[in-house]
Every structure is written in structure tokens, then in C-alpha cells.
C-alpha positions in Angstrom: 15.2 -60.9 17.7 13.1 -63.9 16.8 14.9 -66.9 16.3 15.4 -68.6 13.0 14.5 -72.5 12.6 15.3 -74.8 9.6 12.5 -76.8 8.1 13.2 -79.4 5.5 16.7 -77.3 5.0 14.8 -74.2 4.2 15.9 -71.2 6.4 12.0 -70.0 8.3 11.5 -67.2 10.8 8.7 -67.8 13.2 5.5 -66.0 12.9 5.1 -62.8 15.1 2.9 -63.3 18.4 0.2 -61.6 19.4 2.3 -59.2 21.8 4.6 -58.3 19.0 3.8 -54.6 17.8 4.1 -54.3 14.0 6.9 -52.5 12.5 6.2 -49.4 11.5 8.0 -47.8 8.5 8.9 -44.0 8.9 8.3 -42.0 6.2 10.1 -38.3 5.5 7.1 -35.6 5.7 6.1 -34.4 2.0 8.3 -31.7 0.5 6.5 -28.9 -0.2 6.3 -28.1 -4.4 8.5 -25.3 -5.5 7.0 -22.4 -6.0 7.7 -21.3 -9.5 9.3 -17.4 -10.1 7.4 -15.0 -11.4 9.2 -15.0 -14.8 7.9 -18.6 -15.3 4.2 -17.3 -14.8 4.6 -14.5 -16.4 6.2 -16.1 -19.8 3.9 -19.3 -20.2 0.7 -16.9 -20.4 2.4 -14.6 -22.6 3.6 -17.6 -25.1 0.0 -19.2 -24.3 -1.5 -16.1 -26.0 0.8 -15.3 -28.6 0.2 -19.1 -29.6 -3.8 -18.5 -30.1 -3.2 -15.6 -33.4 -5.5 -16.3 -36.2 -4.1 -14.0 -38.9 -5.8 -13.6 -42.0 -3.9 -13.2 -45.1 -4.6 -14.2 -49.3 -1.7 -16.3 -49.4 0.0 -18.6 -47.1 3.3 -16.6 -46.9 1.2 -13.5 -45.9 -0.3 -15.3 -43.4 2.9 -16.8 -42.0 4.4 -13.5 -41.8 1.0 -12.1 -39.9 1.0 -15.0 -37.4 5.0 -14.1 -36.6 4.4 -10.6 -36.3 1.0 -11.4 -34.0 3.3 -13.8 -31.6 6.0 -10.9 -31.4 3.5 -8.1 -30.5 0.7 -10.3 -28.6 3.3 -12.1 -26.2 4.9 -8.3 -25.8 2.4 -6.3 -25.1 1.2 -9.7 -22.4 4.6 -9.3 -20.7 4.6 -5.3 -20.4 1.2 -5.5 -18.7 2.0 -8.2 -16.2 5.1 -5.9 -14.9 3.2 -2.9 -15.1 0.6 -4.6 -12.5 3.3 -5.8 -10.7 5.2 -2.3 -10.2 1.6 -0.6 -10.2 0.7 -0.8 -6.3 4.8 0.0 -5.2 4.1 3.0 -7.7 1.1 5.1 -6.5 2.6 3.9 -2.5 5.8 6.1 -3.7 3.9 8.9 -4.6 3.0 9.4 -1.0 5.4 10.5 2.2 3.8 8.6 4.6 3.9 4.6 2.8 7.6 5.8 1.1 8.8 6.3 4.6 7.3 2.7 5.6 9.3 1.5 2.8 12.2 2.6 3.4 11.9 2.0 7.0 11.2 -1.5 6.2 13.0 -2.3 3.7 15.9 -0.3 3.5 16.9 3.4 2.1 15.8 3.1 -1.7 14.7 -0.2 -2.2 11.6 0.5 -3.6 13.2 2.5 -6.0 15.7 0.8 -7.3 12.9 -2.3 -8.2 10.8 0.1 -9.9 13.7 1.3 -11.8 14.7 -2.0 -13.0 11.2 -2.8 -13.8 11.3 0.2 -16.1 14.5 -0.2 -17.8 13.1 -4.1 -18.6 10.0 -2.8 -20.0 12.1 -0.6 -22.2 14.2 -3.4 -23.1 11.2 -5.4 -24.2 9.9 -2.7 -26.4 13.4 -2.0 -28.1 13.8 -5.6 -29.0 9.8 -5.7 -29.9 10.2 -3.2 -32.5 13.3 -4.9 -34.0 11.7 -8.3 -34.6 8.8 -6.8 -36.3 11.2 -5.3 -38.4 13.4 -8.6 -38.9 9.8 -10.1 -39.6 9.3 -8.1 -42.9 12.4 -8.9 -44.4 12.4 -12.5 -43.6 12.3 -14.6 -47.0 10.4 -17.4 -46.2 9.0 -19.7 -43.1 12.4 -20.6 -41.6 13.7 -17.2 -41.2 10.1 -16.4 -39.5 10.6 -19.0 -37.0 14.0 -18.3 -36.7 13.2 -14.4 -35.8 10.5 -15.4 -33.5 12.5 -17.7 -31.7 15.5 -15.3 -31.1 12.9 -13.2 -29.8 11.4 -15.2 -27.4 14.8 -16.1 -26.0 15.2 -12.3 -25.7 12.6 -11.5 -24.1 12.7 -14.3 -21.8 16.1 -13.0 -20.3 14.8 -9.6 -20.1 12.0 -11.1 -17.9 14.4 -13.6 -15.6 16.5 -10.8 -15.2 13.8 -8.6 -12.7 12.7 -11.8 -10.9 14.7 -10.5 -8.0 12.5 -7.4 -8.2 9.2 -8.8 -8.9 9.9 -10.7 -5.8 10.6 -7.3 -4.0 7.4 -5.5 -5.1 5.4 -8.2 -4.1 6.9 -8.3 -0.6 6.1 -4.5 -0.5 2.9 -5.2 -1.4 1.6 -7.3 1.1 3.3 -5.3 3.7 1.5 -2.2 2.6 -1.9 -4.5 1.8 -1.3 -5.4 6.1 -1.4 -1.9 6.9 -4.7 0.5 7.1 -3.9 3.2 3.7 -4.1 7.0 5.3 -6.0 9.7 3.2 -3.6 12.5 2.4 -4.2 16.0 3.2 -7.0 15.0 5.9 -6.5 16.2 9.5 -4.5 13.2 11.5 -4.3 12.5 14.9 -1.1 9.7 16.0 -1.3 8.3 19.4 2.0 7.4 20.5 3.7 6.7 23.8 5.5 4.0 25.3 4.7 0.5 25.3 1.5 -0.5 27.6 0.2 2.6 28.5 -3.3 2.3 27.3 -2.9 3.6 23.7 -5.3 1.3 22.6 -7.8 1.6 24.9 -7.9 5.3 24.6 -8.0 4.8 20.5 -11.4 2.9 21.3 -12.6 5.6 23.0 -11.7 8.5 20.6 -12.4 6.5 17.3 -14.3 3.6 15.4 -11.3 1.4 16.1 -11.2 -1.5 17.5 -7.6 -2.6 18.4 -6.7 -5.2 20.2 -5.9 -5.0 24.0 -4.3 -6.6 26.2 -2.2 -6.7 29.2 1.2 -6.8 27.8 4.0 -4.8 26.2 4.0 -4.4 22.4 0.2 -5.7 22.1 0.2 -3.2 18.9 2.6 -4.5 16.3 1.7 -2.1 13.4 -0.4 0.9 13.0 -4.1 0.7 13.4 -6.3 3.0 11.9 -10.2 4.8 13.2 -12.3 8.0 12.1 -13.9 10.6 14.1 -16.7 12.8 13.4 -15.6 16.2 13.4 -18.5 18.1 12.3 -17.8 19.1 8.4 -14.2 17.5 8.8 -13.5 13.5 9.5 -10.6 12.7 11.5 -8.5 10.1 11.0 -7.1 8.5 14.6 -3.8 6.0 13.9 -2.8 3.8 16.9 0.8 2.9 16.7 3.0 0.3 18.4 4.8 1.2 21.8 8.3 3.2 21.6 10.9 2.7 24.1 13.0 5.9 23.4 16.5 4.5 22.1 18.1 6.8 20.0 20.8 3.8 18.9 18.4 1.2 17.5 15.0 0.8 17.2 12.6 -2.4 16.2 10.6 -2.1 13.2 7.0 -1.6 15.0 9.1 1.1 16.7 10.2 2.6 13.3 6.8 2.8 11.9 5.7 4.0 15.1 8.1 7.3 14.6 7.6 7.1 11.0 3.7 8.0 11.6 4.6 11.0 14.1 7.1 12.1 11.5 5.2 11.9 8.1 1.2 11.6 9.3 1.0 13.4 11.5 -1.6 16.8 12.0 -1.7 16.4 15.9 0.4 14.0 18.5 -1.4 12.5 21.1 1.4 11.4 23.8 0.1 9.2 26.0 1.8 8.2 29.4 1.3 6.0 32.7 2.0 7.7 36.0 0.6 4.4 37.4 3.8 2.4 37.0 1.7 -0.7 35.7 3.2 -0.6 32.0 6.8 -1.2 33.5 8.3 2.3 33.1 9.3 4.7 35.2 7.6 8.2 34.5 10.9 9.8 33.9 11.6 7.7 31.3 8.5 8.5 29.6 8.7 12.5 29.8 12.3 12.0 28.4 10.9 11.1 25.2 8.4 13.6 24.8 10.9 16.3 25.0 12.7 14.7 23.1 9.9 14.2 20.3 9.1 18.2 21.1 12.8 18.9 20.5 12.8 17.0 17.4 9.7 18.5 15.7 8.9 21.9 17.4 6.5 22.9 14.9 4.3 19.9 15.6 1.6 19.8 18.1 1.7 17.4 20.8 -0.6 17.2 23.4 0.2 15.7 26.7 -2.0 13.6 28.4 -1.9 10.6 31.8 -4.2 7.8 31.5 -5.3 5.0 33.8 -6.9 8.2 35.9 -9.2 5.7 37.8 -6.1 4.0 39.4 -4.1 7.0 40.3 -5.1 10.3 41.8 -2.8 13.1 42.3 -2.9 16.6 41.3 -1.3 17.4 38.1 -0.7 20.5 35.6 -1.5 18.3 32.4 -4.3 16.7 30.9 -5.6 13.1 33.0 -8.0 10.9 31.2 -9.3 7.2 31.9 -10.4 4.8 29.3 -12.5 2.6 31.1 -14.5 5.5 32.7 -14.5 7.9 30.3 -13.2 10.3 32.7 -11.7 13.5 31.1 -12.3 12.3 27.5 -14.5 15.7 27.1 -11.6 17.9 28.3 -8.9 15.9 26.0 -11.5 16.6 23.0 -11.5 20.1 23.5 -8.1 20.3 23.6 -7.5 18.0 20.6 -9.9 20.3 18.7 -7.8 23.7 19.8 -4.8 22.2 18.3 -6.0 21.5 14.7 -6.1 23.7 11.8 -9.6 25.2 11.4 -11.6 25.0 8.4 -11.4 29.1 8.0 -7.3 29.1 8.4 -7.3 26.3 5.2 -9.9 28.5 3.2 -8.3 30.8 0.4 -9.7 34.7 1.4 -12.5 36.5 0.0 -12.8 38.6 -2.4 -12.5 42.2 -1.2 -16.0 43.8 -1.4 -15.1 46.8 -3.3 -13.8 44.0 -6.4 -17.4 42.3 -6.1 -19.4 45.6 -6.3 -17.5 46.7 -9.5 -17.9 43.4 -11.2 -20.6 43.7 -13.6 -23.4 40.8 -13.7 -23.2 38.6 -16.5 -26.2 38.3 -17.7 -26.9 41.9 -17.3 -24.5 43.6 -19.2 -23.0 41.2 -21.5 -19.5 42.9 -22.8 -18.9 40.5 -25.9 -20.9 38.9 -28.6 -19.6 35.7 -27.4 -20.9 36.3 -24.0 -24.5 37.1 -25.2 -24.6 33.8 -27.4 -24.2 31.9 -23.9 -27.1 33.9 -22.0 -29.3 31.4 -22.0 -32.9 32.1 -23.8 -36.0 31.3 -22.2 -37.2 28.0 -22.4 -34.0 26.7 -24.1 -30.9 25.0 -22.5 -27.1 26.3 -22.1 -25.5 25.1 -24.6 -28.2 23.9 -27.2 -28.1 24.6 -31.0 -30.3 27.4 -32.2 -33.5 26.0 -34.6 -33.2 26.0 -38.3 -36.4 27.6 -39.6 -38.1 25.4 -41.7 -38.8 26.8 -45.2 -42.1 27.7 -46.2 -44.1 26.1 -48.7 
């Protein structure tokens, strides 16, 4: 500490020396704004527009009535479509198996649900109390019972709206976890590579598909599904990597949960892929348990069996035996991928017997009705068109 001298009986501290660091003041890190809840957004647009009527009216007390009706309906109708976007991407993901189990694997049994319920039951809310100040805005006698009604209804409607912030909140945590996740094309033919962890899932995805996961040396490279396409002639297939399972029955991770979730719901055809090699860090036993255990579990899927990292081990083996890097016995595991899916023919709806299609009279042949013979089409005129007027003579 620097000493203190007295000059002319003033109290002075000396001045700091070149070898003296400065003292630096340390300052708390910035604080981050709050981020303000959805209600709040949702609300200031909604009074924003309802503000911006321009009613037209003969007399100012028409007019006054017209702008308190505008600000009830315009701010309304501004909130209902703001939760109907919000609930909107949740919605159509309910309506399939596949992203409903995600939810729910993800976020619990029923959350989903229970949002979009509440989101419906405040939109109904909204409208009820809509319709009433309307009402209240006819009989209002003059300019202070209109501002009175509009402001009861605002405070109305802004509870309604704070209410489902917790649920707003919800939705839009669904949807970015959906928005992170490739969206599967229902009723097209699947294939769902699955296996343990580190067993050359992905590199064998590369090889079958247009994707182009990411690979790596380590357990649980794959954290979510991945999605590719193969050209199957007429048909497109859609290939879906998925993160390693281990195999416990008692508890599972969530990339392991979606994982299952994809062999459960997606699925056309399982591709189970496993590592005699010992390189991915379990034993082959424990591998093969799961598989029967997956065959167990859904006996009227198909799985197909198959060993990869064939360039590192040989050994003679009943079952399929592919390699990634050197494409060895990707033609073999293509044939057999192909046996196991539906056919084109067995999805067709059958013929019509030939005795039905030689009785059937053709149409334009033999019309049976005289509204069948006004659509035979004349020469030189369209299906469809009006018949000329004939133009009177002279």
C-alpha cells in the first residue's frame, strides 16, 4: 500500500510508478434480456391492429360504436390466428403414428394433447366472450360505456391468452424437435436400420441411400434419426438411420427411444445390423439377444439379418455378410431387401373378371339414357361445351 504524506496539512497519496499495474475494475458479464412470453407478442399485435380501424359512420356516435365493435372483432380474430399457427404444426404431427410416438416418447404420454386441447378450449373462450362484447357494444348508450365494454374485453381476452402461455411454450418446444428431425412420407415402403451402437449403421446407410450421416469412430455417433431415398424402380424407398440401442428392457435414453419408436411405427422392413468383429465394444451374444428379442416382439415384421465390417473378419456364416468400405455383399443384401417388401401387384386392388368387361356395353356405342347421349361428344366440338344458338334469319 503506498504511503500517505502530508503537504501543507493536506492529506496526498503519492503518484503510482511506472511498475505499478493499474487497477482494473471487474465488471458482472451483461445479463441477457428476458425473453418476453408468447402472450405478450401475441396481445401487442393484436391491440396494434385493432388500434388502426377506420370506421365509417354519418354521425359521430355511429362511428364510435363501429370503431368499438372493429377493436373487439379485429384484435379477436388477430389472437385466434396467432394460436391456430401456433397449434398448427403439433396438429397435422398428431395426425401421424410415427411423429405422435416421438412425442410422446419425448415428451411424455399425452403431452401433445393436452396443449392442443387447451389451445382449443382458449380459442373457444375467446369467441364466446367475442360475441358478447359485440352484443354489449349495441346497447351501450354513449362513448363511456363503449370504452368501458372494450376495455373489459380486452382484460378478458388477455387472461384467456396468459392462461396457455405454458402451452404455447410446449408446442413450440415440439416444434423444433420435430423441425430437427427428417419428416417420413406415410404409406411409402420403409426400410429402418437398427442395431447396436457402433456397428457401422451409418456407413452402411451411405451405401444403400443418398444419405450422408455422419461417421465416426465412437458409440452413439447417431443421436437422432437420419433419413435417405433409394431408387426402386416405380417405387422410392425411404432408408432411416437411427441411433444405437443397447437392449435394456428397464430404461432406455431418448436416442434409444426414438430408435425403437422407428422399428415400431415406420417401419416396412428392419435392417439389423451387427459386429462379429468385436470392434464396436459388444459381445456378439449380446447383439443376437436383441434381435430375438425385436423378432419376439413384432413377429409379423420383417427383419433381415445381416454382419458388417466383412473386410475385417472372415469366417463362414449362415446369414447375410456385407462390408461398407468395399462394397462387398451389398448386391446379395439388395436382393434380399427387395424379397422382403410388399410388391407393387400384392398393393394393387384386382381386376375386373373378364366375363364383367365383355358384357359391359361401350359408351359411346350404345348410349342407354338421353343423358348419356348429351355427353357423347360431337365432332369438332368439346365435352362439355354449350350447344349454338342458331341465329335468326333475316
Amino acid at each position: 500500500m503506498a504511503a500517505s504524506l502530508f503537504v501543507k496539512g493536506e492529506l496526498r497519496t503519492p503518484a503510482r510508478t511506472m511498475t505499478q499495474s493499474p487497477r482494473v475494475r471487474r465488471t458482472r458479464p451483461a445479463k441477457a434480456p428476458a425473453r418476453p412470453a408468447p402472450s405478450a407478442q401475441i396481445l401487442d399485435i393484436a391491440f396494434r391492429r385493432g388500434s388502426l380501424v377506420t370506421p365509417h359512420g354519418k354521425t359521430k356516435p355511429e362511428r364510435d360504436r363501429l370503431r368499438a365493435e372493429l377493436k373487439v372483432v379485429r384484435s379477436s380474430a388477430t389472437v385466434l390466428r396467432h394460436l391456430r399457427l401456433e397449434a398448427r404444426p403439433v396438429r397435422d404431427a398428431m395426425a401421424l403414428d410415427f411423429e405422435r410416438a416421438l412425442i410422446a416418447k419425448a415428451f411424455g404420454e399425452g403431452a401433445g394433447e393436452r396443449a392442443l386441447t387447451r389451445m382449443e378450449r382458449a380459442e373457444q373462450r375467446i369467441r364466446g366472450v367475442t360475441r358478447d362484447s359485440v352484443r354489449e357494444t349495441y346497447r351501450a348508450p354513449d362513448h363511456d360505456a363503449l370504452a368501458t365494454a372494450v376495455r373489459g374485453f380486452y382484460g378478458r381476452l388477455s387472461s384467456f391468452v396468459r392462461e396457455v402461455d405454458p402451452d404455447i411454450e410446449r408446442l413450440r418446444e415440439i416444434a423444433r424437435y420435430l423441425d430437427a428431425r427428417p419428416q417420413l412420407v406415410p404409406g411409402t415402403l420403409t426400410l429402418v436400420v437398427a442395431g447396436f451402437p457402433n456397428v457401422g449403421k451409418s456407413s452402411l446407410v451411405a451405401r444403400l441411400s443418398s444419405a450422408r450421416p455422419k461417421v465416426a469412430d465412437y458409440p452413439f455417433t447417431t443421436l437422432s434419426i437420419a433419413l435417405g431415398h433409394a431408387d426402386l424402380g416405380f417405387d422410392r424407398l425411404q432408408v432411416v438411420d437411427t441411433p444405437g440401442v443397447l437392449g435394456r428392457e428397464d430404461r432406455a435414453n431418448p436416442a434409444e427411444a426414438e430408435a425403437e419408436t422407428a422399428v415400431e411405427k415406420a417401419a416396412t422392413v428392419v435392417l439389423f445390423v451387427l459386429d462379429p468383429t468385436g470392434s464396436s465394444g459388444y459381445s456378439l451374444e449380446e447383439q443376437e439377444g436383441l434381435l430375438e428379442r425385436w423378432r419376439a416382439t413384432y413377429p409379423s415384421l420383417p427383419i433381415v439379418a445381416v454382419e458388417t465390417k466383412s473386410d475385417l473378419l472372415k469366417r463362414p456364416v449362415d446369414r447375410l455378410r456385407v462390408s461398407a468400405v468395399t462394397g462387398e455383399g451389398v448386391e446379395s443384401l439388395w436382393k434380399e431387401i427387395r424379397s422382403r417388401l410388399p410388391t407393387r401387384v400384392d398393393a394393387a386392388e384386382p381386376s375386373e373378371p373378364p366375363e364383367r368387361a365383355e358384357e359391359r356395353v361401350p359408351f359411346a356405342e350404345a348410349p342407354d339414357s338421353e343423358d348419356e347421349r348429351t355427353l357423347e361428344p360431337p365432332s369438332g366440338r368439346k365435352v362439355g361445351a354449350r350447344p349454338r344458338r342458331a341465329r335468326p334469319r333475316g
